[in-house]
N, CA, C and O atoms as CSV, one atom per row, in Angstrom:
chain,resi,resn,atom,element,x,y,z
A,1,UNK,N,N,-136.408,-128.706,150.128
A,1,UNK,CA,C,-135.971,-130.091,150.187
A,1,UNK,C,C,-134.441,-130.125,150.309
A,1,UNK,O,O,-133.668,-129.436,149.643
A,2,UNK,N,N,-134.015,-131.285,151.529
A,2,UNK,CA,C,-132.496,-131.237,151.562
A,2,UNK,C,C,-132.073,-132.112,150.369
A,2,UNK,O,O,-132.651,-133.023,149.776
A,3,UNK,N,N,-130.693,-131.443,150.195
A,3,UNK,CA,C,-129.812,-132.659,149.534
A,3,UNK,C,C,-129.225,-133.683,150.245
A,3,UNK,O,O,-128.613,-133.610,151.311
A,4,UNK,N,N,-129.565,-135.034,149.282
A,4,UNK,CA,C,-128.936,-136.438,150.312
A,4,UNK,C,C,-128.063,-136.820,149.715
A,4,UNK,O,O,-128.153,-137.089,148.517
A,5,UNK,N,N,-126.611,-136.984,150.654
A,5,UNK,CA,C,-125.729,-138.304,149.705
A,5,UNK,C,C,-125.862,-139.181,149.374
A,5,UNK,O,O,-126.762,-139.628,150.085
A,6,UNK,N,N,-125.515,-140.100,148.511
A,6,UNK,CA,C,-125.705,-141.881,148.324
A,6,UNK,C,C,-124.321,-141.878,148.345
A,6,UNK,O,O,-123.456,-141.104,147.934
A,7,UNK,N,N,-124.329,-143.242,149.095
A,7,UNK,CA,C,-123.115,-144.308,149.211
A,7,UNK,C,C,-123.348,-145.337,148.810
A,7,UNK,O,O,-122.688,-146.320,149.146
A,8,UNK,N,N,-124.462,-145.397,147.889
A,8,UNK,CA,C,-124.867,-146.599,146.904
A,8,UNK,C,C,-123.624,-147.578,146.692
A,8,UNK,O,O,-123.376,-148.646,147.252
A,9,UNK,N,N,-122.866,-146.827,145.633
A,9,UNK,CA,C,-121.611,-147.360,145.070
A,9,UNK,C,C,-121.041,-148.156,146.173
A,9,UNK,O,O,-120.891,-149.367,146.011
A,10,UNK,N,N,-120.733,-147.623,147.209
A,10,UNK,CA,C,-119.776,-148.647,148.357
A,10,UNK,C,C,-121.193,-149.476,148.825
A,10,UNK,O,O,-120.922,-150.340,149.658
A,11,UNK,N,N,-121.871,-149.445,148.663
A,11,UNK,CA,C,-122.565,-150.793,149.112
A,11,UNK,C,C,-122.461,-151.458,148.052
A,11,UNK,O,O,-122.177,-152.646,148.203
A,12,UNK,N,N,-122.641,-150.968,146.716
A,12,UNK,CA,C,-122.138,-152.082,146.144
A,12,UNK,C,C,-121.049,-152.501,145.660
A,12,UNK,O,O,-121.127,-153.416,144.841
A,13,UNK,N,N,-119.884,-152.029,145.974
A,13,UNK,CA,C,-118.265,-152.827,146.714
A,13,UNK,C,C,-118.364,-153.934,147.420
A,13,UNK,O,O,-117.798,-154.999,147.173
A,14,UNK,N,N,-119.185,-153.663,148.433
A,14,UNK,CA,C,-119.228,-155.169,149.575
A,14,UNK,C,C,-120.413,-156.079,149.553
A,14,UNK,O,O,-120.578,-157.153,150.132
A,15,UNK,N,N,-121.334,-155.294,148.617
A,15,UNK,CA,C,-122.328,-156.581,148.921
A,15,UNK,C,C,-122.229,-157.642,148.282
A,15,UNK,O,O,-123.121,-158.459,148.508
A,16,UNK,N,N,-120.980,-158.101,147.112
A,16,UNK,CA,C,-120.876,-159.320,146.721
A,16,UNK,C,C,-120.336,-159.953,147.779
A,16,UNK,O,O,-120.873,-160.934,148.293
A,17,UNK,N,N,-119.305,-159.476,148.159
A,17,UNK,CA,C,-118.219,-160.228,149.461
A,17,UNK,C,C,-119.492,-160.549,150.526
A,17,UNK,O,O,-119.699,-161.735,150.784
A,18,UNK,N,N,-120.141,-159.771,150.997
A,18,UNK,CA,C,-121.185,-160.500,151.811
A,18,UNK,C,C,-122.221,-161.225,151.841
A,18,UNK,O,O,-122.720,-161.822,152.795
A,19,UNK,N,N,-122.575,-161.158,150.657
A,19,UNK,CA,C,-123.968,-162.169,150.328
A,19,UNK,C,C,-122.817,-163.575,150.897
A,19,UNK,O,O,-122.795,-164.369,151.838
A,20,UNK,N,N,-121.951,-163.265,149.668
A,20,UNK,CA,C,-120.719,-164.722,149.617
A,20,UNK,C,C,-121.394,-165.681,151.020
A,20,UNK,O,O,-122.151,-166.611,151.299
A,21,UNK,N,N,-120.086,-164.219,151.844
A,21,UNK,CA,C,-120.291,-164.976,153.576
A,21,UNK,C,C,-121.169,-165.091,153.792
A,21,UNK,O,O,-121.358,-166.303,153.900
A,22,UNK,N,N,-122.438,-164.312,154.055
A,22,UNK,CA,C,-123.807,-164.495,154.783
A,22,UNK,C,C,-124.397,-165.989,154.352
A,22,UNK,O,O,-124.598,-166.937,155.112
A,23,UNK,N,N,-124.630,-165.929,152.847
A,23,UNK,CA,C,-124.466,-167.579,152.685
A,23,UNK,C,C,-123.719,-168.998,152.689
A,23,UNK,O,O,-124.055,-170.167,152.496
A,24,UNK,N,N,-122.691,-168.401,152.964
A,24,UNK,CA,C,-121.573,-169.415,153.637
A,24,UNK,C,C,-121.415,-169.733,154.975
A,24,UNK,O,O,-121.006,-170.856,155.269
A,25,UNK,N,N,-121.774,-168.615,156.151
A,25,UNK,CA,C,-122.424,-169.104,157.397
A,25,UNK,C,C,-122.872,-170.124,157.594
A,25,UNK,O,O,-123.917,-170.519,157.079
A,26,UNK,N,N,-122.058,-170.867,158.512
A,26,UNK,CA,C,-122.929,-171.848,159.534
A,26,UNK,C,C,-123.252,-171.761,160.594
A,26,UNK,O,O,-123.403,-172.818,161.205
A,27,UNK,N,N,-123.459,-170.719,161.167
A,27,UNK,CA,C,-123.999,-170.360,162.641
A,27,UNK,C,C,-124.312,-168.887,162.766
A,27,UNK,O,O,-123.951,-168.027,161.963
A,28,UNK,N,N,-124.932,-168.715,163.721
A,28,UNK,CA,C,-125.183,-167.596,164.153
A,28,UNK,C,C,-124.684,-166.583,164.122
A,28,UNK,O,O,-124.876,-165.578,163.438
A,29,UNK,N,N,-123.679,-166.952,165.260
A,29,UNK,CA,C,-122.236,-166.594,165.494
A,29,UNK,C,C,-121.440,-165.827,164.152
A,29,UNK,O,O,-121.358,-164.599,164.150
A,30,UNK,N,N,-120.976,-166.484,163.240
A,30,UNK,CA,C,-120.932,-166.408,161.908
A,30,UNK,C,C,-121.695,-165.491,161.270
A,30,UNK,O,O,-121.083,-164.645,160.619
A,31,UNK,N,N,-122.829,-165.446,161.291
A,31,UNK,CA,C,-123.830,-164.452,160.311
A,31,UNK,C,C,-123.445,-162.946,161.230
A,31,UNK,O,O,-123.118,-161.985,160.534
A,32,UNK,N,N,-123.473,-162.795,162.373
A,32,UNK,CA,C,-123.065,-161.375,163.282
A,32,UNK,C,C,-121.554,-160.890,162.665
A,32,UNK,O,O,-121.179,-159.930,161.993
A,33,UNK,N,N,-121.079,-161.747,163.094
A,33,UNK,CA,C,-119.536,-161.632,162.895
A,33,UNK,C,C,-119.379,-161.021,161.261
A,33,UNK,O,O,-119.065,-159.833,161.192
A,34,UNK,N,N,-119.578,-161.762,159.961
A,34,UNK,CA,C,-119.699,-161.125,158.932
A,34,UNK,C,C,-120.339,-159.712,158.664
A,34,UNK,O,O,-119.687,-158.857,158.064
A,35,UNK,N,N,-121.923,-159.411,159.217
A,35,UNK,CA,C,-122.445,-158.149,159.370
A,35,UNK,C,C,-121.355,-157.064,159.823
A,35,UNK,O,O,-121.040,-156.059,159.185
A,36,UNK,N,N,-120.767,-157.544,161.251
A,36,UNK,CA,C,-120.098,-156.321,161.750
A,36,UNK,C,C,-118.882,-155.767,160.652
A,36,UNK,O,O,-118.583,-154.600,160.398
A,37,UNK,N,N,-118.236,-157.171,160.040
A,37,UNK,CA,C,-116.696,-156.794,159.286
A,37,UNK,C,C,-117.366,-156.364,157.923
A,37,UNK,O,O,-116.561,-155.693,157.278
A,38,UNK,N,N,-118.778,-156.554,157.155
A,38,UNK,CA,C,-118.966,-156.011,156.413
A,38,UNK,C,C,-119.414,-154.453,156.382
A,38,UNK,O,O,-119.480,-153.703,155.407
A,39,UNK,N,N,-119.646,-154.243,157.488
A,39,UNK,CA,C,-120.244,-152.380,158.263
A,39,UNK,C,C,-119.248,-151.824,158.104
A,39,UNK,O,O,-119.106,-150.941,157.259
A,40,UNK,N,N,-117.934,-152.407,159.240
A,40,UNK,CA,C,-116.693,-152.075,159.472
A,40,UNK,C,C,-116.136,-151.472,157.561
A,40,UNK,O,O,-115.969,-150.335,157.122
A,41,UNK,N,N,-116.047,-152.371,157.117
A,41,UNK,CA,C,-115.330,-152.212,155.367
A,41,UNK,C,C,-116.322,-150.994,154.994
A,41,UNK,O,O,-115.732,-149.914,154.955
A,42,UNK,N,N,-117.981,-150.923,154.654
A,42,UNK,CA,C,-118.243,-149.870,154.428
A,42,UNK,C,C,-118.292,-148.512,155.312
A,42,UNK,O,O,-118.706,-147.444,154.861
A,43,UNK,N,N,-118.082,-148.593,155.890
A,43,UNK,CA,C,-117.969,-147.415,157.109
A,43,UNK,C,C,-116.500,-146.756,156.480
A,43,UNK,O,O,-116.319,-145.663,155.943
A,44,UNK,N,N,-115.389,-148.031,156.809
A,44,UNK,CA,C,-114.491,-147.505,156.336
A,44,UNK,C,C,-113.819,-146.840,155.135
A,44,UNK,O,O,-112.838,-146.097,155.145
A,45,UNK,N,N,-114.647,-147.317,153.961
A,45,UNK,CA,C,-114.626,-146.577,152.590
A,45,UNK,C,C,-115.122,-145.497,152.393
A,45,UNK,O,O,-114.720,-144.787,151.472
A,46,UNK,N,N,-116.294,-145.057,153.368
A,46,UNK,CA,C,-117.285,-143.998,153.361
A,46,UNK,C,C,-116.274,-143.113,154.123
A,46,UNK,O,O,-115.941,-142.098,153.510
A,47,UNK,N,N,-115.562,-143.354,155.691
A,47,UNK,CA,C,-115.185,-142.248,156.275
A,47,UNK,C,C,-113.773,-142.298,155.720
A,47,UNK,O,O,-113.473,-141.116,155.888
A,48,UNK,N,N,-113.210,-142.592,155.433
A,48,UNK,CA,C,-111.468,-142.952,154.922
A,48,UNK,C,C,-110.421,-142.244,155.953
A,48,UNK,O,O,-109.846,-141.162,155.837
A,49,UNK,N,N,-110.349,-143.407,157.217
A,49,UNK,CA,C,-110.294,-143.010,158.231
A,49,UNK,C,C,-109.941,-142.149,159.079
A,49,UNK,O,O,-109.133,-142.063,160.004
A,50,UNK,N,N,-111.021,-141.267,158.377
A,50,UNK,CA,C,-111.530,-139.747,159.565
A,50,UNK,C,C,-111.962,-140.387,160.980
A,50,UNK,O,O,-111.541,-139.661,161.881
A,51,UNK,N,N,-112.628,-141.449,161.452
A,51,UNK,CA,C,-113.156,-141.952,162.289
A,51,UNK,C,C,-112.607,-143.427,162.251
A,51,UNK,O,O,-112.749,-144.174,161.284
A,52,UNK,N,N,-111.947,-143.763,163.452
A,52,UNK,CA,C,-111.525,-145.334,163.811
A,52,UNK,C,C,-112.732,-146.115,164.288
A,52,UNK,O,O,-113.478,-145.582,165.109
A,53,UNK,N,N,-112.995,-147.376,163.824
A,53,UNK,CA,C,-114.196,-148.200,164.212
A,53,UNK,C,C,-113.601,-148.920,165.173
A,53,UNK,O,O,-112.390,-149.032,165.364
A,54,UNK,N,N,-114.605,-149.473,165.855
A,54,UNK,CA,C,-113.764,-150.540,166.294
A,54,UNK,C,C,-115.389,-151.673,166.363
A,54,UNK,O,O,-116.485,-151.185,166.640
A,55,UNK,N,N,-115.201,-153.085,166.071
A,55,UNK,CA,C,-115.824,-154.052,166.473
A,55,UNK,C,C,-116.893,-154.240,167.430
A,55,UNK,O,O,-117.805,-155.062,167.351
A,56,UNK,N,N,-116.629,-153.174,168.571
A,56,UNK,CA,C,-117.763,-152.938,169.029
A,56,UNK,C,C,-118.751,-152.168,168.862
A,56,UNK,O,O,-119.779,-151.898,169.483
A,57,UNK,N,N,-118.170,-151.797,167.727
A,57,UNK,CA,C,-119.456,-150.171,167.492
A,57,UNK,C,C,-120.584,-150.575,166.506
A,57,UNK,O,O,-121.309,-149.709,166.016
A,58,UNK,N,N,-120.702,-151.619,166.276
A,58,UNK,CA,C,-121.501,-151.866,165.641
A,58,UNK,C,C,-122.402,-153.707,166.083
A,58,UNK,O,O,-121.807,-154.695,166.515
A,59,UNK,N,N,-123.380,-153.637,165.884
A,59,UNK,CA,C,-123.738,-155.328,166.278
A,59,UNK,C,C,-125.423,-155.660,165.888
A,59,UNK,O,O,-126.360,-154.888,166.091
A,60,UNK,N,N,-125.479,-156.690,165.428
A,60,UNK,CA,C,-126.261,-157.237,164.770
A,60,UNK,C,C,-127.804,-157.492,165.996
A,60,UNK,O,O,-127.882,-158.105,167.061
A,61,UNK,N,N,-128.582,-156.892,165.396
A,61,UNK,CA,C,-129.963,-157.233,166.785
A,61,UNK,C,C,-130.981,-158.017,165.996
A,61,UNK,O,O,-131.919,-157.436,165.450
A,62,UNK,N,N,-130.815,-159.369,165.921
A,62,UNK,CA,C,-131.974,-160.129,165.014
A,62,UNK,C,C,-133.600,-159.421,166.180
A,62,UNK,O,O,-134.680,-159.020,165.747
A,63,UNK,N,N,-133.382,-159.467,166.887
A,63,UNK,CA,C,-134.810,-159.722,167.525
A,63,UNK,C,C,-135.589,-158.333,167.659
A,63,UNK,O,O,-136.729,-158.203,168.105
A,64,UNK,N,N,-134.532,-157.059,167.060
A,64,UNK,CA,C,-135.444,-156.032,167.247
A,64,UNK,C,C,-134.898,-154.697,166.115
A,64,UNK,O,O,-133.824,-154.098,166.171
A,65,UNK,N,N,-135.973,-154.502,165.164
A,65,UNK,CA,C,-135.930,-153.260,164.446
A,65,UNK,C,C,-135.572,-151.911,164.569
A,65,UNK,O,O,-136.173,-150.974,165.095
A,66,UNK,N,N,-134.184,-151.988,163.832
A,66,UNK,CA,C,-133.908,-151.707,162.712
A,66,UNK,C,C,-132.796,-153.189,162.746
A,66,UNK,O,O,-131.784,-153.235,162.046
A,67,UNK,N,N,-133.090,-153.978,163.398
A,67,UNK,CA,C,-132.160,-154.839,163.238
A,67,UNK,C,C,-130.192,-154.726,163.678
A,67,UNK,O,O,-129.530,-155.763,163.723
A,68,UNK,N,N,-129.701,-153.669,163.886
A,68,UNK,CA,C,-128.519,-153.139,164.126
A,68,UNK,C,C,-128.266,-152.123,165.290
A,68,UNK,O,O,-128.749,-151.003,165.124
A,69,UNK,N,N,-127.462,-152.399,166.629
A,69,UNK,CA,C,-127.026,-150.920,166.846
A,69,UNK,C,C,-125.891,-150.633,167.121
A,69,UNK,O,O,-125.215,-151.362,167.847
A,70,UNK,N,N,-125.460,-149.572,166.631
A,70,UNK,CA,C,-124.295,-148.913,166.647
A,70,UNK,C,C,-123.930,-147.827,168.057
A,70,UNK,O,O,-124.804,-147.025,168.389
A,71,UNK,N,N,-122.783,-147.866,168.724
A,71,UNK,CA,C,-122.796,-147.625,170.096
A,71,UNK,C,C,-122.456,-145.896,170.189
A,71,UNK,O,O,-121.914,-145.148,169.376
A,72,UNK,N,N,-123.061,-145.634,171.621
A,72,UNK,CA,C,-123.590,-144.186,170.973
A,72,UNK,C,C,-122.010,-143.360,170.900
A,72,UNK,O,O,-122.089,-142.239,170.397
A,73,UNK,N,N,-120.943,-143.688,171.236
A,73,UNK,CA,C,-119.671,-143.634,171.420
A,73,UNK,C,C,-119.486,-142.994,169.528
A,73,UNK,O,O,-119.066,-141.883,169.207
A,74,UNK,N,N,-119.881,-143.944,168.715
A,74,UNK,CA,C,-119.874,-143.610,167.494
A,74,UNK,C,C,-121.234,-142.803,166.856
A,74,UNK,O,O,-120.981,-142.059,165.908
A,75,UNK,N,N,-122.332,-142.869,167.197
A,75,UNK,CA,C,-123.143,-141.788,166.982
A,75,UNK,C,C,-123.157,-140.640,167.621
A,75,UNK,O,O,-124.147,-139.992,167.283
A,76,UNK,N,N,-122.566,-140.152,168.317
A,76,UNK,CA,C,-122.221,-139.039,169.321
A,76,UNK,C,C,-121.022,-138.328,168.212
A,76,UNK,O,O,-120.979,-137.099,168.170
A,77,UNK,N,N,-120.169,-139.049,167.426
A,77,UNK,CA,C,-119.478,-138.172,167.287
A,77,UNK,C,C,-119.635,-137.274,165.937
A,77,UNK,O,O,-120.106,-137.842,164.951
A,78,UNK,N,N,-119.392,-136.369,165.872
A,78,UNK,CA,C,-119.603,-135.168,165.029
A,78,UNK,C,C,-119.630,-135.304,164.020
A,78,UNK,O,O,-120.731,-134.935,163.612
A,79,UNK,N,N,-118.722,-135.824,162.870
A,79,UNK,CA,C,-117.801,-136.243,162.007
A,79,UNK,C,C,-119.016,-137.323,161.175
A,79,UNK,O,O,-119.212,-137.227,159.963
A,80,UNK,N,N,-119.949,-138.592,162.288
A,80,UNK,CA,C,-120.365,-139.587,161.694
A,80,UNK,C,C,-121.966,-139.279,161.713
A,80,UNK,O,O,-122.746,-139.826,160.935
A,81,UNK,N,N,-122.455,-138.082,162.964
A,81,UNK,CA,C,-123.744,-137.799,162.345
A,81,UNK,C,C,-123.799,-137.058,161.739
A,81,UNK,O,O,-124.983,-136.939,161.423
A,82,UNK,N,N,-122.910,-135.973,161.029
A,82,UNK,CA,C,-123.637,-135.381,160.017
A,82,UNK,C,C,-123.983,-136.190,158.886
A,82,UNK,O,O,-125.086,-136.261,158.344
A,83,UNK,N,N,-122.828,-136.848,158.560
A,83,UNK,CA,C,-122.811,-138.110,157.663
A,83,UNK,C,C,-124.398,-138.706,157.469
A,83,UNK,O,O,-125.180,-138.571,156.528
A,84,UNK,N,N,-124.532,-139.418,158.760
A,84,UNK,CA,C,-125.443,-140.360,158.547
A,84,UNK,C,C,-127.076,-139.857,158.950
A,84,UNK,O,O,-128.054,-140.602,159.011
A,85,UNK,N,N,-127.044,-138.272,159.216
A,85,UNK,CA,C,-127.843,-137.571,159.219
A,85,UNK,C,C,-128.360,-137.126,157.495
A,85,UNK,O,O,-129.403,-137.544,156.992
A,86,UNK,N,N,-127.578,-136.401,156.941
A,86,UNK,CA,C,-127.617,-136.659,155.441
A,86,UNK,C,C,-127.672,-136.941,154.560
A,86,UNK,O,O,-127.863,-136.293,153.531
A,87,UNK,N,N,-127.445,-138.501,154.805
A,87,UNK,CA,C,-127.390,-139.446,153.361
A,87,UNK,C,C,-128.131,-140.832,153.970
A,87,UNK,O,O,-128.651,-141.152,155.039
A,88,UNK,N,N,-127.808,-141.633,152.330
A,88,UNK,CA,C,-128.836,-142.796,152.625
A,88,UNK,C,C,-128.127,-144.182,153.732
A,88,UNK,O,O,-128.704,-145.260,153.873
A,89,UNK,N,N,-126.697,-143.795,154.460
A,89,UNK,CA,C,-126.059,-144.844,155.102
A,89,UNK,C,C,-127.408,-145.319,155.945
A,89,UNK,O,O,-127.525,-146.515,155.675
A,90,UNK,N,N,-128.601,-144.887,156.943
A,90,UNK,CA,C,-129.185,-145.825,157.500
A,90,UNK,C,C,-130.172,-146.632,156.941
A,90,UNK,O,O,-130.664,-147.606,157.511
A,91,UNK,N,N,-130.587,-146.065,155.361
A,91,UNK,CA,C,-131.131,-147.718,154.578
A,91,UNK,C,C,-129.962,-148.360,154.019
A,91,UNK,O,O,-130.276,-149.491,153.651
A,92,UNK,N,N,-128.918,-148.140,153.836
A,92,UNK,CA,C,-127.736,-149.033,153.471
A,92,UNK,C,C,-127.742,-150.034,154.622
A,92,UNK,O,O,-128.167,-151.166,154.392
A,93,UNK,N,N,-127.365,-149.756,155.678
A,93,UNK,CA,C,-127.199,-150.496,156.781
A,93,UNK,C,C,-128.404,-151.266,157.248
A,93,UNK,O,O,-128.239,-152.398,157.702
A,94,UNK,N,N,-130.167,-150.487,157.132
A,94,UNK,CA,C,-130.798,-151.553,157.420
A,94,UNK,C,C,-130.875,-152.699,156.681
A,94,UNK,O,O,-130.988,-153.817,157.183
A,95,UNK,N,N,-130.786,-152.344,154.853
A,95,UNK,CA,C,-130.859,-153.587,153.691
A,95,UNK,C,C,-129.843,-154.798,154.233
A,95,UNK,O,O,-130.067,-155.996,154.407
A,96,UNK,N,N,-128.540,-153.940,154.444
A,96,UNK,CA,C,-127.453,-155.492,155.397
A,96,UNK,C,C,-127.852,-156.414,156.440
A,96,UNK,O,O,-127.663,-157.622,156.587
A,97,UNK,N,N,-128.747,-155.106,157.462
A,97,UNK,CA,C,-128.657,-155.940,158.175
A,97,UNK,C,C,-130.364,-157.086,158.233
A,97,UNK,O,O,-130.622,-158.094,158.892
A,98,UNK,N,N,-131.198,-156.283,157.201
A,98,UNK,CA,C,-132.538,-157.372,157.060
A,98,UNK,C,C,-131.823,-159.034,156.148
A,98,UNK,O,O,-132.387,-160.117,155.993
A,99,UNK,N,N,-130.442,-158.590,155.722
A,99,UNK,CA,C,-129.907,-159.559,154.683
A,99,UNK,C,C,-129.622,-161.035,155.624
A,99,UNK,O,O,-129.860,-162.243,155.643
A,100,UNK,N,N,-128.669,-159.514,156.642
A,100,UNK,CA,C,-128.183,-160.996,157.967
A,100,UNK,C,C,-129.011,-161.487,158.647
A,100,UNK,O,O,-128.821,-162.659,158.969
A,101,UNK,N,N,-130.038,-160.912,159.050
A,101,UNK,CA,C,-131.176,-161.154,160.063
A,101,UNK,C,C,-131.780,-162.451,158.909
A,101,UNK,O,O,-131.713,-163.566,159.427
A,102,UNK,N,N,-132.148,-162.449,157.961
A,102,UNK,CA,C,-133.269,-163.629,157.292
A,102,UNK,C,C,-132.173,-165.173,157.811
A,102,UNK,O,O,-132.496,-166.154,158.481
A,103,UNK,N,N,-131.008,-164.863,157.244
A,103,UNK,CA,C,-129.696,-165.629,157.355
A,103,UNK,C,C,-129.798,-166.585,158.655
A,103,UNK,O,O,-129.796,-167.789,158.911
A,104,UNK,N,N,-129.907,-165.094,159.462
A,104,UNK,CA,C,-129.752,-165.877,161.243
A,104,UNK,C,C,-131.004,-166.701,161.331
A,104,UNK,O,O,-130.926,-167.889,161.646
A,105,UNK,N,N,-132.241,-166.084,161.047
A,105,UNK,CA,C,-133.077,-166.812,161.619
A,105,UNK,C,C,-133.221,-167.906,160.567
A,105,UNK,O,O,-134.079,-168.691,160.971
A,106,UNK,N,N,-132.731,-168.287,159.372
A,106,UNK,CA,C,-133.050,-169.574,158.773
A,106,UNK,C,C,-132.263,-170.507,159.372
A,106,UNK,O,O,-132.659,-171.646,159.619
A,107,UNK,N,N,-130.786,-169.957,159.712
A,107,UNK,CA,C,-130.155,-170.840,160.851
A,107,UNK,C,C,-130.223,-171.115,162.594
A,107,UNK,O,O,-129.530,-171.783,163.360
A,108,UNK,N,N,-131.400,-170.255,162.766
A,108,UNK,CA,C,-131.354,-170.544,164.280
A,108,UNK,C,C,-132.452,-171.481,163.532
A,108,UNK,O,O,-131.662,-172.346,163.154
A,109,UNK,N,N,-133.389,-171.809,163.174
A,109,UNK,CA,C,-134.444,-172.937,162.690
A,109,UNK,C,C,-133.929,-174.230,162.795
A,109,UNK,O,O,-134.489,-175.212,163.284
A,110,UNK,N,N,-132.710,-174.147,162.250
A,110,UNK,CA,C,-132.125,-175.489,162.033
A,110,UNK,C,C,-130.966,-175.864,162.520
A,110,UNK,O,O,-130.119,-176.380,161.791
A,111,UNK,N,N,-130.708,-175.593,164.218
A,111,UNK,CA,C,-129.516,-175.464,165.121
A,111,UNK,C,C,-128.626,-176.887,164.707
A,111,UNK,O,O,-127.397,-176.939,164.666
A,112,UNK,N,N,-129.651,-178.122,164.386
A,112,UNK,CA,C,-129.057,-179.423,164.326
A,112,UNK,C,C,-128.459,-179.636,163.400
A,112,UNK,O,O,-127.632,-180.541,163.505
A,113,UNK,N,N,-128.585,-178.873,161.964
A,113,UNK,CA,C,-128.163,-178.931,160.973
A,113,UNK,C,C,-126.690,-178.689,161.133
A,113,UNK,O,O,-125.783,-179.398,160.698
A,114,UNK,N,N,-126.568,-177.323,161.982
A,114,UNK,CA,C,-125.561,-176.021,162.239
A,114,UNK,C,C,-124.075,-176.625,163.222
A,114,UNK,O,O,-122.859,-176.438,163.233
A,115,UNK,N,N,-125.263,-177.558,164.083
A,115,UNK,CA,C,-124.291,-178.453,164.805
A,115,UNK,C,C,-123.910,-179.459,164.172
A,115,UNK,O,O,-122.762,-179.396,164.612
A,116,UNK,N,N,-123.874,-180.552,163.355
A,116,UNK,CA,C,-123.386,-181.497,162.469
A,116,UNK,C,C,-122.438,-180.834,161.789
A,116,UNK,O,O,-121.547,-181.607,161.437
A,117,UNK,N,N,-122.256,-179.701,161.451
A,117,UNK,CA,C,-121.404,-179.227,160.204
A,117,UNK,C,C,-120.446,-178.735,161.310
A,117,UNK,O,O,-119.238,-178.774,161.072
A,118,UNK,N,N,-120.844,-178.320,162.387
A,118,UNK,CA,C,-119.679,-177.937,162.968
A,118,UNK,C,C,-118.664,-179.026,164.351
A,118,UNK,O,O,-117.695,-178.790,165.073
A,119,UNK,N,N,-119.459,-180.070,164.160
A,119,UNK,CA,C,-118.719,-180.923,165.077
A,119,UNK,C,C,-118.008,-181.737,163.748
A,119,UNK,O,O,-116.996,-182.206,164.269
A,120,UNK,N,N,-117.993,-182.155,162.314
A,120,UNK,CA,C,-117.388,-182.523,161.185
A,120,UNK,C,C,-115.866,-182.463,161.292
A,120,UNK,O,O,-115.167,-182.774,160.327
């Protein structure tokens, strides 16, 4: 049996700050946007920047499981799969992103709601 890392602890660094946002979202738009800068923050505590992110390397897929993908630009590189070959970062990342996904789709339900608050 291999040994696995946990990065437990840094998920739970950010998952207060994101519930916050995820429930403070009013759009779609909004619920992605938080996912990515909350990845971005744990990514970045986990690699302490051995590896530069950037905004695109990561993005929110409500409509298809695992819910997230990350661009192969950043899974290609050496440094981030052993990482995430080893430890528990891809249930960290799916728990975020099943968090944002419920989020999105309670707000794509209710676009009219989403639009009133944002024409205000």
């Amino acid at each position: 049996m291999t040994k696995q890392i946990s990065f437990s602890k840094y998920e739970q660094k950010v998952l207060p700050n994101f519930r916050q946002k995820i429930g403070a979202a009013e759009s779609t738009e909004d619920v992605k946007k938080f996912f990515v800068y909350t990845v971005q923050e744990l990514f970045e505590s986990i690699f302490a920047e051995k590896i530069d992110f950037e905004y695109e390397d990561i993005e929110l897929m409500p409509g298809k499981e695992p819910y997230y993908l990350l661009s192969k630009q950043l899974v290609s590189s050496n440094e981030f799969k052993s990482v995430w070959n080893e430890s528990d970062l891809p249930r960290l990342l799916s728990r975020l992103a099943e968090t944002a996904v419920n989020r999105y789709k309670h707000l794509k339900k209710r676009p009219e709601r989403t639009d009133a608050k944002i024409r205000m």
